[in-house]
C-alpha positions as CSV (number, residue, x, y, z in Angstrom):
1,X,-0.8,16.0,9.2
2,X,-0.7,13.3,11.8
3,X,-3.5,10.5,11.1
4,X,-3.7,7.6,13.4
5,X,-1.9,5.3,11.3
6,X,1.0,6.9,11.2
7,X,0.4,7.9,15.2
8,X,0.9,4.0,15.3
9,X,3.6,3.8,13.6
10,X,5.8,6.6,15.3
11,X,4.5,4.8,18.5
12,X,5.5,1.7,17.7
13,X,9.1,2.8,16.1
14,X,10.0,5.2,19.4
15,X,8.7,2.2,21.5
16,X,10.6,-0.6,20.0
17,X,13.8,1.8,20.3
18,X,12.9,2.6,23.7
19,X,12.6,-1.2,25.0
20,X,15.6,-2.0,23.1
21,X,17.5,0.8,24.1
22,X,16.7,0.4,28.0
23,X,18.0,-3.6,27.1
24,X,20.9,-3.0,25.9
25,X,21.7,0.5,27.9
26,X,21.7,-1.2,31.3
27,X,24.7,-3.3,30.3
28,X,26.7,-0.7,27.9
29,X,25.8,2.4,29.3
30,X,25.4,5.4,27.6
31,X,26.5,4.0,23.8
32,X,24.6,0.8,24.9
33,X,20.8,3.4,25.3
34,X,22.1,5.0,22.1
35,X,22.6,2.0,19.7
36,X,19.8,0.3,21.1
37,X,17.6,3.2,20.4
38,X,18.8,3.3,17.0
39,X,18.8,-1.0,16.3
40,X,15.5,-0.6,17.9
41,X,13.7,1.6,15.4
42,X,15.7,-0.1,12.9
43,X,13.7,-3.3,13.0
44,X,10.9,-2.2,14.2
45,X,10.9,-0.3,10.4
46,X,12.3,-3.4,9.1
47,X,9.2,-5.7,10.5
48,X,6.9,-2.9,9.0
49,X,8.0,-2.7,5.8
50,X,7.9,-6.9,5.8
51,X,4.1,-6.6,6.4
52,X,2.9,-4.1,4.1
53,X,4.9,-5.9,1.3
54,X,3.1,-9.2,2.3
55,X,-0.3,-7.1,1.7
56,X,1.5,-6.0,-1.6
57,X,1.5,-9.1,-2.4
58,X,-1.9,-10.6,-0.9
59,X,-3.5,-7.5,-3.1
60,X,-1.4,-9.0,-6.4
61,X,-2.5,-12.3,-5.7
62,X,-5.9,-12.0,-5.2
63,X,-6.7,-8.6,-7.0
64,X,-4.9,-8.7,-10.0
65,X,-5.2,-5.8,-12.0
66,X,-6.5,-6.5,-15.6
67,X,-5.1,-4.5,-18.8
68,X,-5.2,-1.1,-19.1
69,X,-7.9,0.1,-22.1
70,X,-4.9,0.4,-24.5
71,X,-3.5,-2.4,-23.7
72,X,-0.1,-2.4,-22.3
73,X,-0.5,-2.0,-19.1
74,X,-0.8,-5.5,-17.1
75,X,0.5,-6.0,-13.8
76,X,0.3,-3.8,-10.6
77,X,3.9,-2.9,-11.3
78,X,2.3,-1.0,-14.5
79,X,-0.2,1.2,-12.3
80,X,1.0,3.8,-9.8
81,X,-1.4,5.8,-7.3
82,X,-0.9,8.7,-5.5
83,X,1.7,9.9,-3.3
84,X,0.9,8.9,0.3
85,X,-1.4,6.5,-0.1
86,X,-1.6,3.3,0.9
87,X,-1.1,1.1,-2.5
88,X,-3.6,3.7,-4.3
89,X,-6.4,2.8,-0.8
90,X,-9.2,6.0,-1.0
91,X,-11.9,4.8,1.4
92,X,-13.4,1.4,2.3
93,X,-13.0,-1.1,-1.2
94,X,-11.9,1.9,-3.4
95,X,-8.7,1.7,-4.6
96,X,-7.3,4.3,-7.2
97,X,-4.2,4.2,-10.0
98,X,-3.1,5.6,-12.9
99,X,-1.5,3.3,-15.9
100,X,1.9,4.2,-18.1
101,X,-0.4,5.7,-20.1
102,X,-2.0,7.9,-18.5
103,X,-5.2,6.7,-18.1
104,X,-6.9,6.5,-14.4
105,X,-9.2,3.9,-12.8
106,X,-10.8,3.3,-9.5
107,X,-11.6,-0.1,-8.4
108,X,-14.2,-0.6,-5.7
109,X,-14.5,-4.0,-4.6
110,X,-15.0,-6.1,-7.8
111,X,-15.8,-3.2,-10.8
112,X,-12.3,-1.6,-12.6
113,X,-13.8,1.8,-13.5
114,X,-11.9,3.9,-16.3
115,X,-12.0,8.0,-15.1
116,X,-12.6,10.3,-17.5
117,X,-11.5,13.4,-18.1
118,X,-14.6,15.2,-16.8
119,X,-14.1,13.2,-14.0
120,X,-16.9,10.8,-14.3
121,X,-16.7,7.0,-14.2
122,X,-16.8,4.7,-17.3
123,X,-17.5,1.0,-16.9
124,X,-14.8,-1.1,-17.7
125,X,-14.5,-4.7,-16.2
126,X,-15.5,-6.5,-13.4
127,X,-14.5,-9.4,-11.4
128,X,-15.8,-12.5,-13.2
129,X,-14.8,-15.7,-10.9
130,X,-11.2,-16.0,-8.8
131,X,-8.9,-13.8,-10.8
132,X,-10.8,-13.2,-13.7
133,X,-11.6,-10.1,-15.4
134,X,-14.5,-9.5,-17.8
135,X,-16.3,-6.8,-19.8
136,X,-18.5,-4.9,-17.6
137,X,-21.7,-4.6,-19.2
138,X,-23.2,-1.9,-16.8
């Protein structure tokens, strides 16, 4: 299914190959369209794949993920989310991910909710200050 992100994206990867091809095509010729095509999409990929690891890393920085309920389980490296998503994202300030061990959580802006089995929501900590996770008493 195409969604308008990755509408974007093909854009932005057939038009950077494009411009790059017509470049480099007017002074090579036909391998000159072809390689610049291909160059083009290239770094156009490259530069995208640059920015969402800076908002990998923005998301670390500032959202640190606390320890999973058992306890092993520490750094976003730990969690995984679901195939296709972007870094776990559901909706507006809900993120979603699943520990080593199994157990699943959604975090929506400041609260780290456990999921249970039933599919309900459990409490489990909340941002407390800049990087600081506490128990959530809700």
């Amino acid at each position: 299914m195409l969604t308008l992100p990755r509408f974007f994206l093909v854009t932005f990867l057939i038009g950077g190959g494009a411009l790059l091809a017509r470049y480099t095509g007017r002074s090579f010729g036909i391998v000159g369209y072809c390689g610049g095509f291909l160059v083009g999409v290239g770094g156009v990929l490259c530069l995208f794949l640059a920015v969402l690891q800076i908002f990998r890393g923005g998301i670390a920085l500032f959202y640190p993920c606390p320890s999973c309920r058992r306890g092993p389980c520490r750094r976003y490296g730990d969690y995984v989310w679901r195939v296709g998503s972007f870094y776990g994202y559901e909706r507006w300030r809900v993120w979603r991910f699943k520990c080593r061990c199994g157990d699943q959580y959604i975090f929506d802006g400041t609260h780290f909710r456990e999921i249970l089995s039933d599919g309900t929501t459990r409490p489990y900590k909340k941002l407390g200050g800049f990087r600081k996770w506490v128990d959530d008493g809700c």
